[in-house]
C-alpha positions as a Markdown table, in Angstrom:
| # | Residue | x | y | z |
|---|---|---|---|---|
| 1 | Unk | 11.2 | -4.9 | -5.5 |
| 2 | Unk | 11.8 | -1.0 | -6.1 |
| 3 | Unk | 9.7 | -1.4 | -9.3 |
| 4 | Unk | 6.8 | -2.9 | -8.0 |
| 5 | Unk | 6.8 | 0.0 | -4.9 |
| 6 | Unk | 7.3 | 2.2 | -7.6 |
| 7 | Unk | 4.2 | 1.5 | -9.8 |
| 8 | Unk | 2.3 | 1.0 | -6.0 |
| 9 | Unk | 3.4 | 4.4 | -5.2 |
| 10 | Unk | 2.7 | 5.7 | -8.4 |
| 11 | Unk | -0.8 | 4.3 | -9.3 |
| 12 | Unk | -1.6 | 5.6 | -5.4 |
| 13 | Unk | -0.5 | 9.1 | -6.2 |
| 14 | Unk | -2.2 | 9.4 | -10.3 |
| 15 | Unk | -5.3 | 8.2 | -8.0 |
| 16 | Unk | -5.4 | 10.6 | -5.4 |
| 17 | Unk | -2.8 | 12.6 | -3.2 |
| 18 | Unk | -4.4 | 11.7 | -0.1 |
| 19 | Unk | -3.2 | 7.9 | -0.6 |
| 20 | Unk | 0.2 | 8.8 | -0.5 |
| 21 | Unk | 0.8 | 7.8 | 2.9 |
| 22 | Unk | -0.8 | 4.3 | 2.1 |
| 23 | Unk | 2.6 | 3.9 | -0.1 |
| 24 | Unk | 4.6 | 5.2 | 2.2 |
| 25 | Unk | 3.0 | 2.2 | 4.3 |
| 26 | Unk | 4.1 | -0.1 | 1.7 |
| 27 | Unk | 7.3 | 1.5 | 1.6 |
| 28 | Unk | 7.7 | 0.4 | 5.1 |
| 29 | Unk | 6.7 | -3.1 | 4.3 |
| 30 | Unk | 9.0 | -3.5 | 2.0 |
| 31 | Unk | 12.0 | -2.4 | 3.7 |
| 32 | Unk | 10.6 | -5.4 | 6.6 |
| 33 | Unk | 10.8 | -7.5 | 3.9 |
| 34 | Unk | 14.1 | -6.6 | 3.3 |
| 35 | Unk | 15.2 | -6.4 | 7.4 |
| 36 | Unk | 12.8 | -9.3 | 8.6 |
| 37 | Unk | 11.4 | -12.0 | 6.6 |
| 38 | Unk | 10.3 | -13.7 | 9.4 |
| 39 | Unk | 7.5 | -11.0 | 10.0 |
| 40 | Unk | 7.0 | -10.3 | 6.4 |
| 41 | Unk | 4.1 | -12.8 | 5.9 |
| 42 | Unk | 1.7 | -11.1 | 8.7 |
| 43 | Unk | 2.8 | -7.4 | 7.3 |
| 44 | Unk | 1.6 | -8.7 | 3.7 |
| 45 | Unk | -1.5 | -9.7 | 5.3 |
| 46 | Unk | -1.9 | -6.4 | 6.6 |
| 47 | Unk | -0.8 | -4.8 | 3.8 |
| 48 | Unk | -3.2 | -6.8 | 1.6 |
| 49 | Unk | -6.2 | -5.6 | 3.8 |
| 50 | Unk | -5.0 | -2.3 | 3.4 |
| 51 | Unk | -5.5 | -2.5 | -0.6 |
| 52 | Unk | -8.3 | -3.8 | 0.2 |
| 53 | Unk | -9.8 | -1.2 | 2.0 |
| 54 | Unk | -8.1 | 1.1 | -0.5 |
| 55 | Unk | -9.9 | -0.3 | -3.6 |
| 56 | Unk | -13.0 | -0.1 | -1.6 |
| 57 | Unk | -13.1 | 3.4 | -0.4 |
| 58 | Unk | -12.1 | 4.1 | -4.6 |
| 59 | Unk | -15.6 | 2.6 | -5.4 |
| 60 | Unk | -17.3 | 4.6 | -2.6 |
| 61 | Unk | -19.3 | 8.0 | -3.8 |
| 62 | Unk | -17.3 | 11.4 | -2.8 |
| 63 | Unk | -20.0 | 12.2 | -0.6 |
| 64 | Unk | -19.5 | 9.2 | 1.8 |
């Protein structure tokens, strides 16, 4: 689990700085994960629309 946040965290920040608190996000998933596995299955879900949005904002011109 630490090496799969640490290639999310690290991809984010080769990519740009300014998605370094989206890893930190997943950071905090992970430790749920970790605390509560009960929860963990919405927070993926949440997490998952997150790298969604993230991939799609990539693709987006600067000037948007």
């Amino acid at each position: 689990m630490k090496r799969l946040f640490f290639i999310l965290t690290s991809k984010l920040r080769f990519v740009n700085s300014k998605f370094y608190n989206l890893s930190l996000f997943f950071a905090l998933l992970t430790m749920l994960k970790t605390f509560r596995k009960k929860f963990f299955t919405a927070n993926f879900r949440i997490a998952y629309l997150g790298f969604l949005l993230y991939r799609g904002m990539k693709k987006l011109p600067k000037s948007v």
